[in-house]
Steps between C-alpha positions, in 0.01 A plus 500: 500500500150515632328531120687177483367339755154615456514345121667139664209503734222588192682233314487248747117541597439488153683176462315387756172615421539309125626193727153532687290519183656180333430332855112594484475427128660142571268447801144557272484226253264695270664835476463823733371864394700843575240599729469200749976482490514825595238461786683172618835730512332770612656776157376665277353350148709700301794411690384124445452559134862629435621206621281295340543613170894464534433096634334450184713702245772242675257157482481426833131612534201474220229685473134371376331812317155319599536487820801786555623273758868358505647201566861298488664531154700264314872645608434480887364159427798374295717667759308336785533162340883560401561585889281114578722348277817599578407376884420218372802411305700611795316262728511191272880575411656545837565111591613354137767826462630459833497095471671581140764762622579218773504261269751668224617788716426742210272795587136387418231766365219531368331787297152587379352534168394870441440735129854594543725226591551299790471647832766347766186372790777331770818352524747282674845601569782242394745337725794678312677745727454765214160566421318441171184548422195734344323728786113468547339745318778491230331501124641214266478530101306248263799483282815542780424289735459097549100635724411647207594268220372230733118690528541651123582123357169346701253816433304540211636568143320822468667631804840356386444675246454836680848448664656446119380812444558721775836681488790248624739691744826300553606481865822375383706434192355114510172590536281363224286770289402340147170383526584246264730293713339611805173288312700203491651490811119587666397164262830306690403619874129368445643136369733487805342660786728717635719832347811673586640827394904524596630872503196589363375680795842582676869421402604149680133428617270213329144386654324210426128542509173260503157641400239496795156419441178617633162338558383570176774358284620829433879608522565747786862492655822356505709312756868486449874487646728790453882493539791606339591328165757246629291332754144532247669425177324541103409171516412417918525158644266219546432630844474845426212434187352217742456696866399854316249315257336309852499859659281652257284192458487552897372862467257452236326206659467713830338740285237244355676417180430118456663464150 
């Protein structure tokens, strides 16, 4: 038991110690040497460099052979700006999901654009006694789910074409796997606005989704209502197409979009 403990407490200050060199490298805009890190945290250079070298093997630090000093890499910056973002989104699309879920009574959510599909960034419970609804944090398909048709149908064609091609999972029997007609239905959501994807992600569950829009004209999230079949039906109301649409127009101005 005490071996064990001594290796939780190595592993933790060396967990910390890696946590302290990423601080210091983010603090010097033009890179830091071994030597002058492991004076500022008071180690050795060797136990510096060991750490180092796995930070870079991973892309979160980069090393300039000229100088041999290191500095931020690109995977702690895209990780840093996918952390920004997702505050962001979840600031701007607060008021228009709540306003929406009051509005409808549906649960209201909105998810994130990321390489793997769309990551659940906050929700709105319905009014229904029995809840329904995605959790935050929850990963949504390209092909399985109205988010990611939605952000698939308004991204670019070569990355459509990277979700043709990736291996299509069904959730469920409905689920829609030939790239063929999932081409033509990613042709219909872009004419319309709006997708849905009934008992494609669950049995008896349908959302309706609207793309989300940042600053830069770019496609980066979805807003939508989720409820069970009956009340969100293949083809939703006037209301339904109308309020969600609004919602994500809502969110993607707050973000800068001015489309």
């Amino acid at each position: 038991m005490a071996q064990d403990d001594d290796n939780d407490t190595a592993g933790l200050q060396s967990v910390t110690l890696t946590m302290q060199v990423l601080e210091e490298i983010a603090r010097t805009p033009r890179g830091v040497g071994v030597t002058s890190l492991a004076k500022t945290l008071d180690t050795g250079k060797s136990r510096i460099h060991r750490h180092l070298q796995t930070l870079v093997q991973q892309g979160y630090v980069v090393r300039h052979d000229e100088s041999e000093r290191y500095e931020i890499g690109h995977r702690l910056v895209s990780f840093s700006q996918s952390i920004f973002d997702n505050a962001g989104l979840v600031r701007a699309a607060y008021d228009p999901l709540l306003e929406l879920r009051d509005t409808l009574g549906h649960s209201a959510v909105a998810s994130q654009v990321t390489p793997d599909g769309m990551l659940v960034v906050s929700t709105v419970p319905g009014r229904s006694p029995i809840e329904i609804g995605v959790r935050v944090g929850s990963l949504l398909s390209f092909h399985g789910s109205a988010q990611g048709k939605v952000a698939t149908a308004f991204s670019t064609p070569e990355f459509q074409s990277r979700v043709l091609r990736s291996r299509l999972e069904p959730a469920t029997s409905s689920t829609i796997v030939t790239p063929s007609v999932l081409q033509q239905e990613f042709a219909a959501i872009r004419q319309c606005g709006w997708a849905v994807a009934p008992n494609q992600t669950a049995m008896g569950l349908n959302t309706l989704a609207s793309p989300i829009f940042d600053a830069s004209g770019m496609i980066c999230g979805a807003a939508g209502i989720v409820d069970m079949i009956q009340f969100i039906g293949e083809e939703p109301s006037p209301d339904q197409i109308g309020y969600t649409v609004h919602a994500a127009r809502r969110i993607s101005e707050r973000l800068g979009f001015r489309g």
